[in-house]
C-alpha positions in Angstrom: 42.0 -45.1 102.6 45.2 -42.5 103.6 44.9 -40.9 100.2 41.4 -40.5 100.4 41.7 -39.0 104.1 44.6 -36.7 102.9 42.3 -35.4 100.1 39.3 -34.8 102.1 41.6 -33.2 104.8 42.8 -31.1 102.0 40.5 -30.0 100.5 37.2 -30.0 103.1 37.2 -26.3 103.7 37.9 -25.0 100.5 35.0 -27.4 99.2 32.6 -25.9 101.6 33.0 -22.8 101.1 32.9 -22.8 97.0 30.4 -24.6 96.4 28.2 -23.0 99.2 28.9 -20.1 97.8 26.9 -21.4 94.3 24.4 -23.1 96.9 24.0 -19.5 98.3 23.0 -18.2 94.6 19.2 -19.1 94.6 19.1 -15.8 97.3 18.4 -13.5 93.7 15.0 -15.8 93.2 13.8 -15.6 97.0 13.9 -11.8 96.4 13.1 -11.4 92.6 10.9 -14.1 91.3 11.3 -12.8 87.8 15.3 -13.5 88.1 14.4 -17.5 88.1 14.4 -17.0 84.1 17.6 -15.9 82.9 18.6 -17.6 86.1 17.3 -20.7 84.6 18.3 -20.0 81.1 14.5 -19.1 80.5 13.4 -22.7 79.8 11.9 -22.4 83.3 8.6 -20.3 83.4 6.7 -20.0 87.0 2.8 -18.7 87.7 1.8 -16.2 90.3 0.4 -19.6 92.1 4.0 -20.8 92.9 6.0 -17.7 93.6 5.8 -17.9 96.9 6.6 -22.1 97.1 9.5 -21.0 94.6 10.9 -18.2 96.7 10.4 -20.2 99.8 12.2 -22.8 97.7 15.3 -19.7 97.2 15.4 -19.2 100.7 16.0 -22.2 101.6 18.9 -23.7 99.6 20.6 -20.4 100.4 20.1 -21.1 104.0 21.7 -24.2 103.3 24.4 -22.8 101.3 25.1 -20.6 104.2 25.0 -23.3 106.5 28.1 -24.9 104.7 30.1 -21.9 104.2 30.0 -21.5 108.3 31.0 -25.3 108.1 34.2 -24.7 106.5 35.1 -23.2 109.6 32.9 -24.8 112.2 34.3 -28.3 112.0 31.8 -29.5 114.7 29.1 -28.6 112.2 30.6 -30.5 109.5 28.8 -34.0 109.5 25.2 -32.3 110.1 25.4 -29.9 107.2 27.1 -32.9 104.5 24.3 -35.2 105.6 21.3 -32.7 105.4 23.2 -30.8 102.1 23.6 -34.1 100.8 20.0 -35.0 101.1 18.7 -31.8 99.4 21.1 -32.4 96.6 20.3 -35.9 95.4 16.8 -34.9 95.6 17.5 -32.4 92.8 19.6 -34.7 91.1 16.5 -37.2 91.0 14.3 -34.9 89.4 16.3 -33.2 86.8 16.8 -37.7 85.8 13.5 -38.2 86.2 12.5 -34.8 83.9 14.7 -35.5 81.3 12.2 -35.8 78.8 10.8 -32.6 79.5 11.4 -29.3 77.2 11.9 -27.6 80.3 14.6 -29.8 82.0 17.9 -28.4 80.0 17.1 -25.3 82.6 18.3 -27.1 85.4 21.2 -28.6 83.8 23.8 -26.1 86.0 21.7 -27.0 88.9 22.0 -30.4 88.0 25.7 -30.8 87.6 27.0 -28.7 90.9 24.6 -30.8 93.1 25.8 -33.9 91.7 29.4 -33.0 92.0 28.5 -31.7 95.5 26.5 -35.6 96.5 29.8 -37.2 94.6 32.4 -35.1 96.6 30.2 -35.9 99.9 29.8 -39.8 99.5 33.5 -39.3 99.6 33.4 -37.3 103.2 31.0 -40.1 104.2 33.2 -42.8 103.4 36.7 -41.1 104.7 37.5 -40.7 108.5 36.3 -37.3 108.7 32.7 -38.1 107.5 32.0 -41.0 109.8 29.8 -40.5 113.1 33.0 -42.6 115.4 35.2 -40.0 114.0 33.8 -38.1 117.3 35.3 -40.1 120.5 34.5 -40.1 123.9 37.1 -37.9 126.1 35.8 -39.0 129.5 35.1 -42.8 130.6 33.4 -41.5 134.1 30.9 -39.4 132.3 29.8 -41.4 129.7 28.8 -43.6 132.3 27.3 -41.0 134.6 25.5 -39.9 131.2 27.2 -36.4 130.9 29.6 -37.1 128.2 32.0 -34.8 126.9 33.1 -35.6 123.2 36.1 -33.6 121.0 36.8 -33.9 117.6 40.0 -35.2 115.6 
């Protein structure tokens, strides 16, 4: 468990902060619908009907993407953004499986492989020190009990 603790302590920030980067790159769909093809290595076609649930969609995993970049540095934010990150990105993972069949699914094959390296790398955070909800300890018996609790993190 201490090499998997060094690792994670090693390489944490730098983790966050490439691949939320690549999270951040669906911001060129959420302000240029017609960037989703070449994007998408046009096996992916959209209708006027879903433009706005796809840009929607753009926005959003940027935001989240952003979200873990200010993680890298924000170590308090850390567990909130792996868990809801990591939530979003098997999610993806589950639908390019499930589409395999489909003449369109070889589009999200990039897609596919960074979110499943990102839900591998985070089951790791999970399971190390760093990525367990005790890893954030009580500083002050009095106040726990008085119910105003002041925690730090290791």
């Amino acid at each position: 468990m201490s090499a998997l603790n060094a690792f994670i302590s090693r390489t944490i920030k730098w983790f966050l902060i490439l691949f939320g980067l690549a999270t951040c790159g669906t911001l060129p769909i959420a302000i240029d619908i017609a960037l989703i093809k070449p994007m998408l290595r046009d096996a992916v076609d959209y209708t006027p009907s879903s433009v706005p649930l796809l840009r929607h969609w753009g926005i959003m995993v940027f935001g989240i993407g952003a979200l873990m970049v200010v993680a890298a540095f924000r170590p308090w934010l850390r567990f909130e953004t792996m868990m809801f990150s990591t939530i979003e990105k098997v999610f993806i993972v589950y639908l390019f499986l499930s589409n395999l069949g489909q003449p369109w699914a070889t589009g999200y094959l990039f897609m596919f492989l960074l979110d499943a390296t990102i839900v591998a790398y985070t089951v790791l955070y999970f399971i190390s020190d760093q990525g367990r909800p005790q890893h954030w300890i009580a500083t002050n018996r009095a106040a726990i009990i008085s119910g105003a609790s002041s925690f730090r993190h290791n």
